[in-house]
C-alpha positions as CSV (number, residue, x, y, z in Angstrom):
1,X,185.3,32.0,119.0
2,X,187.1,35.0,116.9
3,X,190.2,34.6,119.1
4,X,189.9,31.1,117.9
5,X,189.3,32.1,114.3
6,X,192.0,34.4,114.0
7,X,194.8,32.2,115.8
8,X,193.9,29.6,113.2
9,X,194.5,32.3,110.8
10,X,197.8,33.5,111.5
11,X,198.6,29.7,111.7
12,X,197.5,28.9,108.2
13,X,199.2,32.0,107.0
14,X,202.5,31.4,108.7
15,X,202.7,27.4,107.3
16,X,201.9,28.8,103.8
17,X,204.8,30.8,104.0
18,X,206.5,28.1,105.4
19,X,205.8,25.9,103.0
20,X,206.1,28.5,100.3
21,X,210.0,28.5,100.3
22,X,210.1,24.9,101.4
23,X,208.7,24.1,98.0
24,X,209.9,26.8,95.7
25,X,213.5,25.6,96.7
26,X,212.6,21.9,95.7
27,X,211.8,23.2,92.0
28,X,215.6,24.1,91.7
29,X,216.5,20.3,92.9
30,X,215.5,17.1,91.6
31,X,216.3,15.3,95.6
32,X,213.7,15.2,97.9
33,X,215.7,14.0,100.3
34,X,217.1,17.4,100.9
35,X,217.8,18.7,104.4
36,X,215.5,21.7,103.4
37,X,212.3,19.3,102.6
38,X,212.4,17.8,105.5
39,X,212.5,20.7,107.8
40,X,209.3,21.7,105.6
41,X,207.8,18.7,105.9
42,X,208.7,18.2,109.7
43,X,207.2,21.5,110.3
44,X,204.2,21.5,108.6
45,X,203.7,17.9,110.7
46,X,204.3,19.5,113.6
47,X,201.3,22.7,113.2
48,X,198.4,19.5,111.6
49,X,199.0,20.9,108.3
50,X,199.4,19.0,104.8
51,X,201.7,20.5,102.5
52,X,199.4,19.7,99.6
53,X,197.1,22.1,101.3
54,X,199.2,24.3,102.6
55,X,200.2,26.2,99.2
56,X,198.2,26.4,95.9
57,X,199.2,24.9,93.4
58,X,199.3,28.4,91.1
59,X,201.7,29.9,93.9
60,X,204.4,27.0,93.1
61,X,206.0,28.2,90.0
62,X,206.1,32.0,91.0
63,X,207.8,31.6,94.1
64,X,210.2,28.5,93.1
65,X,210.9,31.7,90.4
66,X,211.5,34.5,92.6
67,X,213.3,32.1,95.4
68,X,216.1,30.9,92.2
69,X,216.7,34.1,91.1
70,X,217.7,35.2,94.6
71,X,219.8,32.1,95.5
72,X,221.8,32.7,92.2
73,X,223.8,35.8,93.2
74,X,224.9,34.1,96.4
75,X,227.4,31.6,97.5
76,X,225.3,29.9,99.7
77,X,223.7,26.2,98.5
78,X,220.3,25.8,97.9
79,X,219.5,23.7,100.8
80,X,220.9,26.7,102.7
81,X,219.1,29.5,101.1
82,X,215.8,26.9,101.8
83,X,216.6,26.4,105.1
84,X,217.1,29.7,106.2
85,X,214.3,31.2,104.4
86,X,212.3,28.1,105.9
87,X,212.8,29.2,109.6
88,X,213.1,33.4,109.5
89,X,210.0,33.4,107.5
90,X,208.4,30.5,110.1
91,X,209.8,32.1,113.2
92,X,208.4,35.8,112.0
93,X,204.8,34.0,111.2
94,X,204.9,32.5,113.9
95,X,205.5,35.3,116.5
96,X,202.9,37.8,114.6
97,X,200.6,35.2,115.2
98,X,201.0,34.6,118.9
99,X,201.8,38.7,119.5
100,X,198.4,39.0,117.5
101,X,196.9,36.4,119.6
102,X,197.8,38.2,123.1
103,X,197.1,41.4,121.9
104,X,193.5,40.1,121.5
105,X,191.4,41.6,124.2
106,X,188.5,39.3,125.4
107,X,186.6,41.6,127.3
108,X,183.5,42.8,126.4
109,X,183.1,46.9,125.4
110,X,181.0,48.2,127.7
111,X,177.7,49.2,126.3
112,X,176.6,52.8,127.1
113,X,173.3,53.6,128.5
114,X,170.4,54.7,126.8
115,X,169.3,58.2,128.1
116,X,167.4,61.0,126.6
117,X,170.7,63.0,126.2
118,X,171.9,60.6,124.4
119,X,169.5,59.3,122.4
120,X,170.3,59.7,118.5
121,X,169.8,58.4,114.9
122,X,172.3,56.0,113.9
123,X,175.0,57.2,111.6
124,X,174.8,58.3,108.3
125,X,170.4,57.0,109.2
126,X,169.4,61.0,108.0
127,X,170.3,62.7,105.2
128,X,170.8,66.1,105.3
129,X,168.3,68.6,103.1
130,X,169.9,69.8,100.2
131,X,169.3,73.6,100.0
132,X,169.2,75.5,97.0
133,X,169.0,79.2,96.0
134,X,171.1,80.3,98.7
135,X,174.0,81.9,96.7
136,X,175.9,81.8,93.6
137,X,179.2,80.5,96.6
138,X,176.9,77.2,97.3
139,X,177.1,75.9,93.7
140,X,173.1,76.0,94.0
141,X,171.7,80.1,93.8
142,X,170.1,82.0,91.3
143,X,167.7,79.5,88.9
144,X,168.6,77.2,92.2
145,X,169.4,73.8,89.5
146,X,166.2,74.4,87.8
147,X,168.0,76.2,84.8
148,X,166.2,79.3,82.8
149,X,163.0,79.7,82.0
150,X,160.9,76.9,80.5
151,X,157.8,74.1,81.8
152,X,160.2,72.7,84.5
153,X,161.6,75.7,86.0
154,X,158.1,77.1,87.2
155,X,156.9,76.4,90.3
156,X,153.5,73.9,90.5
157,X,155.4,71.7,87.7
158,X,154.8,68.0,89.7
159,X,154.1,66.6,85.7
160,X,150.5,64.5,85.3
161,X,149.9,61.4,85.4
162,X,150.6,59.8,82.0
163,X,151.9,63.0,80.5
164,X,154.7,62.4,77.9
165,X,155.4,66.0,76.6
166,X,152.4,66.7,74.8
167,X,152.9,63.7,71.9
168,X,150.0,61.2,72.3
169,X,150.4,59.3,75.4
170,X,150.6,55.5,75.7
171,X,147.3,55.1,76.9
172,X,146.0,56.8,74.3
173,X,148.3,55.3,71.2
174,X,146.8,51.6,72.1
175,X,143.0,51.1,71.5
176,X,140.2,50.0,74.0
177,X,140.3,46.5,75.3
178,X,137.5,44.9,77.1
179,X,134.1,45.7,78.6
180,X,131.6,46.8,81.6
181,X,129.4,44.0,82.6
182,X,125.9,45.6,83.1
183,X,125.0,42.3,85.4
184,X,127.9,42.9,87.7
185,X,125.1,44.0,90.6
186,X,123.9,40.4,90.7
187,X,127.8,39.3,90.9
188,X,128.2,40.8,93.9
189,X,125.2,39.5,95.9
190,X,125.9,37.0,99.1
191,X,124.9,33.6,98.4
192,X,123.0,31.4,100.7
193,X,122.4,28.1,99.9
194,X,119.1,26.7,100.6
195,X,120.3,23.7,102.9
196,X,121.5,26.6,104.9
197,X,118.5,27.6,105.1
198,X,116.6,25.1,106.4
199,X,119.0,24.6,109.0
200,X,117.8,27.6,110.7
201,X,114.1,26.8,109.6
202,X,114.3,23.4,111.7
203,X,115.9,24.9,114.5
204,X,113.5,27.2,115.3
205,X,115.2,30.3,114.7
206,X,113.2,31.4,111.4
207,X,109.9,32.0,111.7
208,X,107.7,30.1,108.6
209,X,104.4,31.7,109.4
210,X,105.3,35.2,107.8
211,X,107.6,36.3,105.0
212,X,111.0,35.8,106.0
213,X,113.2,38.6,104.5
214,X,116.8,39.6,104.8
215,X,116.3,41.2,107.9
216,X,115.7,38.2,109.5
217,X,118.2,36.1,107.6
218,X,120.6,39.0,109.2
219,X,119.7,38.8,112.4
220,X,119.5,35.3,112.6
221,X,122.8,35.1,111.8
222,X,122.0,32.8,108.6
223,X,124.3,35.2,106.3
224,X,127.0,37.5,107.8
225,X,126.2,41.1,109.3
226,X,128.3,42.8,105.9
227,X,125.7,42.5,103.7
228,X,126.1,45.6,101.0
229,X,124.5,44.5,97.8
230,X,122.0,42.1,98.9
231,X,121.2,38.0,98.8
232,X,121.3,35.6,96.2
233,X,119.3,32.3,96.9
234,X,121.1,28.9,95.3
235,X,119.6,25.9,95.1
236,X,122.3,23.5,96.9
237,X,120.7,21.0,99.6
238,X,117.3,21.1,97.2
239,X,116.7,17.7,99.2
240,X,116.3,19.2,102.7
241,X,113.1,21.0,101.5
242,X,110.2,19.6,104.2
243,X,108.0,22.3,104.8
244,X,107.0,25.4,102.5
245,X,108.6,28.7,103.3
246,X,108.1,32.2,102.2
247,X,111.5,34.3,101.2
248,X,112.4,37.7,100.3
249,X,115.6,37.8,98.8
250,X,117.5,40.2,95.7
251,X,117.7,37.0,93.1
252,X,117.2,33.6,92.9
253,X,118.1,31.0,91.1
254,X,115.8,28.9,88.5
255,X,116.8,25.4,90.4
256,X,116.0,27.2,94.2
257,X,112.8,28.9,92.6
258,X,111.4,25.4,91.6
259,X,112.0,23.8,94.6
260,X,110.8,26.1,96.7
261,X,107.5,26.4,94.6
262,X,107.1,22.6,94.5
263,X,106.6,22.3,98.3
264,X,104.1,25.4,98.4
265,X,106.3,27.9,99.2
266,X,107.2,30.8,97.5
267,X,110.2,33.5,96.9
268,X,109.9,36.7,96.0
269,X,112.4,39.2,94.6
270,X,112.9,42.6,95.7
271,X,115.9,45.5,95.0
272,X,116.8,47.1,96.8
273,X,119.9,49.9,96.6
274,X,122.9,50.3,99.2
275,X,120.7,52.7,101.0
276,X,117.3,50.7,100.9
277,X,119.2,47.7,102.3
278,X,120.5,49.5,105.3
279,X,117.4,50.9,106.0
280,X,115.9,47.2,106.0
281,X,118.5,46.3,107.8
282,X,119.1,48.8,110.9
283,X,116.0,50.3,110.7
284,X,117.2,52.3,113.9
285,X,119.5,53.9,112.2
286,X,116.6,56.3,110.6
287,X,114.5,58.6,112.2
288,X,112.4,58.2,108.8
289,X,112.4,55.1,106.9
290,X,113.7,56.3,103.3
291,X,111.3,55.5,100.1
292,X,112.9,52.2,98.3
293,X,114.7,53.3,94.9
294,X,113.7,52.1,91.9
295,X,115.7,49.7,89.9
296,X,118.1,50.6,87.3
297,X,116.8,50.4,83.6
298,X,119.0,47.5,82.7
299,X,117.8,45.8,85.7
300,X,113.9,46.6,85.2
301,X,113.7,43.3,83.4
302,X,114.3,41.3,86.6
303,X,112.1,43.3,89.3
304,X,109.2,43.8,87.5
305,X,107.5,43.9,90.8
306,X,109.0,46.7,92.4
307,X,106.4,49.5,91.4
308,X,103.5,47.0,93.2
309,X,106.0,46.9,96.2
310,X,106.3,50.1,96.2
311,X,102.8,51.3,96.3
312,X,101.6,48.7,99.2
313,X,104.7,50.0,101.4
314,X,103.3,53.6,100.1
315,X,99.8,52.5,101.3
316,X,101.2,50.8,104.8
317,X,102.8,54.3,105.4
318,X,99.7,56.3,104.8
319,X,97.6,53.8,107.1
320,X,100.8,54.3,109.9
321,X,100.6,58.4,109.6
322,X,96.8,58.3,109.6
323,X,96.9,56.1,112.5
324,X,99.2,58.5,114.0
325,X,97.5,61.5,113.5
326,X,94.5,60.0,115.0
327,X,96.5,59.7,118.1
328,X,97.7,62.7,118.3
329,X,94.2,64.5,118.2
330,X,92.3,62.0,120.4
331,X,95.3,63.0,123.4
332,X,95.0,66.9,122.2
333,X,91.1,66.1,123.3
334,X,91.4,64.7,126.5
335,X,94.0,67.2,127.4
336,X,91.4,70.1,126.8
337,X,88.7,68.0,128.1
338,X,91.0,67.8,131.5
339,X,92.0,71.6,131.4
């Protein structure tokens, strides 16, 4: 293909010229019958080339110009000058293109193989470091570009974030836009929808009998296993409701409450922070169960609850250690009784 390419090339650049003094000659003569425009025109025929295309038409004028002024100061005609300008300039195109055509070589370089001794960046790929403070002969010693004394000439100067100088920055020049939402925490719950819900319910893999929290919704598979902030309860698929089911969830809404309710059932709402919910949720994780944080102020309104929670898992824990204790001395006993 480029030995194709640049044969074509040479070609098109040899009938141009060709046709270059073929048609600049025809400017200084009305006939077209001349012996000169026909050789053109025979030769451009012969090489598939149209001698509309073969010159542009801004080249005309110029070399019809320079091709007069050189066939005035000589006693040869016009159809002379034409004709021998027509086939040295021909001839010469012609042979550069077929010596440029065999000197074409159309093997393939060989490609040098890859070793580790050989194995480099690719030219000009890495930029040497430039080095500074080496002399006053590199161009670069004594402040090494940094100039004489000032803020930027010390070492440590990487400039802050936003700093302009020590004029009021452009952060601070334009005033406060915007504000914190102090519900984002319910925002950023998981929603499950209740018709998800009682899928699992009616296959089996909740268990209605006890309170089904988000433990169980988790290890169900009900919600997904990247739970962070906790589980909001929506009330889409209200109409799949057959049974009455107790649920533990972080909120609920109004819609999910009622329906619920109206079969019997009942949710209840509990917070619990990133490190109460992980404790609910791999309880394996702990060696002791942490005591459940108390809500936020701002969210007080919505877990009014939690203190009452808090106590009874309190009281649960003070049964457990009792319990344990107990255990504990009663083995203490029978070992001394067996000693």
């Amino acid at each position: 293909q480029p030995l194709v390419a640049r044969e074509r090339k040479f070609r098109m650049l040899a009938v141009r010229a060709l046709s270059a003094r073929v048609l600049a000659s025809s400017v200084t003569h009305t006939a077209r019958s001349t012996p000169q425009f026909a050789l053109g025109a025979t030769a451009m025929a012969q090489m598939g080339v149209s001698p509309s295309r073969a010159l542009p038409p801004r080249a005309l004028p110029a070399a019809g110009g320079r091709l007069a002024l050189g066939m005035a100061g000589s006693k040869l005609s016009g159809a002379q000058h034409a004709c021998r300008a027509g086939v040295v300039m021909g001839a010469g195109f012609g042979g550069a293109a077929s010596a440029g055509a065999r000197s074409i070589s159309t093997e393939v370089p060989k490609m040098e193989q890859i070793h580790l001794t050989n194995l480099r960046d690719n030219p000009g790929s890495r930029k040497k470091r430039r080095r500074v403070g080496r002399g006053i002969g590199s161009g670069r010693g004594k402040t090494a570009t940094r100039g004489h004394k000032g803020q930027y000439s010390r070492a440590g100067n990487h400039g802050l974030l936003g700093f302009e100088g020590g004029q009021t920055p452009l952060i601070r020049r334009h005033p406060k836009r915007g504000f914190h939402n102090k519900h984002a925490f319910l925002s950023e719950l998981a929603a499950l929808n209740v018709d998800e819900l009682m899928k699992f319910v009616k296959a089996g893999r909740l268990d209605t009998t006890k309170m089904i929290t988000m433990k169980d919704l988790r290890d169900c598979g009900c919600i997904a296993k990247t739970v962070k902030k906790g589980i909001k309860l929506l009330s889409r698929g209200t109409k799949h409701i057959d049974r009455a089911v107790q649920v533990e969830v972080s909120d609920v809404s109004v819609k999910a409450r009622e329906a619920i309710e109206a079969k019997g059932g009942t949710v209840k709402v509990a917070y619990y922070n990133r490190l109460g919910l992980r404790a609910l949720l791999k309880p394996t994780k702990f060696h002791v169960i942490p005591r459940r944080a108390a809500p936020p102020p701002k969210l007080m309104w919505k877990y009014p609850e939690h203190y009452k929670d808090v106590k009874a898992q309190l009281d649960a824990r003070a049964i457990q250690i009792e319990a344990h204790m107990a255990a504990v001395a009663a083995a203490a006993a029978a070992a001394a009784a067996a000693a």
